[in-house]
N, C-alpha and C positions, 0 to 999 in steps of 0.2 A: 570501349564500345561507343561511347556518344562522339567522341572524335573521329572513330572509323566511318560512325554512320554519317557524321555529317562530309567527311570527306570522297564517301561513296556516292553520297546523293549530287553535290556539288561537283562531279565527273558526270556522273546523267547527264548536268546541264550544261557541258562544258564551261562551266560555270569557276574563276579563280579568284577566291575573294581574299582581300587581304586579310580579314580577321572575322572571326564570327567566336560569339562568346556565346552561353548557356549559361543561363540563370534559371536556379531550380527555388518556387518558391510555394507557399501555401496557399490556400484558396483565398483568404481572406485579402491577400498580396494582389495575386491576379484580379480578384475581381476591381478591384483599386485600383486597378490598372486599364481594363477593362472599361470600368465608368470614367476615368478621366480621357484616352484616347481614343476611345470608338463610341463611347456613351451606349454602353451598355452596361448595366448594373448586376450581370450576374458572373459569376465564376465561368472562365472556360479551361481549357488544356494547356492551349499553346496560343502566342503572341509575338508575332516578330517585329520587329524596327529594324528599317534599312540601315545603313549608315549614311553618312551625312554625304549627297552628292557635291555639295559645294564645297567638300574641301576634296575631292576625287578619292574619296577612299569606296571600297565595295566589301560589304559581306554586311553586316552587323550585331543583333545581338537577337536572340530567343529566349522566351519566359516560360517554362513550364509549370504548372502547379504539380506537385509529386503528389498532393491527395486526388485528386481528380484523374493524375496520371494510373494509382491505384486502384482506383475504383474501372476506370474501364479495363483497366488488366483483367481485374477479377469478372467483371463481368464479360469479356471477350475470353475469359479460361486459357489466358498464356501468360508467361510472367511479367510482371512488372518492369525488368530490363527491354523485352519486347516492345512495348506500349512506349515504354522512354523513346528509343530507337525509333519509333513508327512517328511519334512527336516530332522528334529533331529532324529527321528527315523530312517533313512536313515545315516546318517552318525554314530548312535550308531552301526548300521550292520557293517558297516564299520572298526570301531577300533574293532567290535567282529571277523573280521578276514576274514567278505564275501568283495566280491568283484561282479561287475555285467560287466563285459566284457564281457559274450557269454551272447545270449538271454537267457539260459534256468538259467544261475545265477541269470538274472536280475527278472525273475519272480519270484525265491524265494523271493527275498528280497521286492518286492512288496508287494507279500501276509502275508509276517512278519510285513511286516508296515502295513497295513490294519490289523491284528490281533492287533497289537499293540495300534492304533487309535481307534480299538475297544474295548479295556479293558479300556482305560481312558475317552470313551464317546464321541469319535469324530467322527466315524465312524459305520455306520451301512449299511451289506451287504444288496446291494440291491434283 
């Protein structure tokens, strides 16, 4: 599923990255991660890093926290594999080069993940 999804999302953008990894980690990880590369000190979901332009490689790597991932499952009332999926495909936008700091970015990148969840079976518009 997280390799469909990121290879569903990564067709959105026509997007061919040479490698993209998922790392699944706890809160107390990401927030570490969080305060040292964006200096923000609290826990989030998802965290991507490019890969490295100077040696021409594209795609890179995503961080998930799996507590954080399970708690919006539960509180959005769909499973946990969902929420993952809706993750990765968010952070594959991500190393494709979007960004969601104005709202109207952020709604693209919504509706690519909801396309995207909809090609691997996990989403259907309501």
């Amino acid at each position: 599923m997280v390799e469909a999804t990121a290879r569903a999302t990564a067709e959105l953008r026509g997007f061919a990255p040479e490698y993209i990894s998922v790392v699944l980690v706890d809160d107390d990880r990401i927030q570490d991660l969080n305060r040292r590369f964006r200096h923000i000190d609290t826990p989030t979901d998802v965290i991507s890093f490019e890969a490295d332009e100077d040696e021409g490689e594209s795609g890179g790597e995503i961080i998930i926290s799996l507590e954080t991932t399970e708690r919006q499952a539960q509180a959005a009332e769909h499973p946990a594999e969902v929420e993952l999926a809706w993750l990765v495909s968010h952070g594959v936008l991500h190393l494709s080069g979007m960004d969601d700091e104005t709202e109207e970015d952020l709604e693209v990148m919504l509706e690519l993940q909801r396309q995207a969840l909809a090609r691997v079976g996990l989403y259907t518009q309501p």
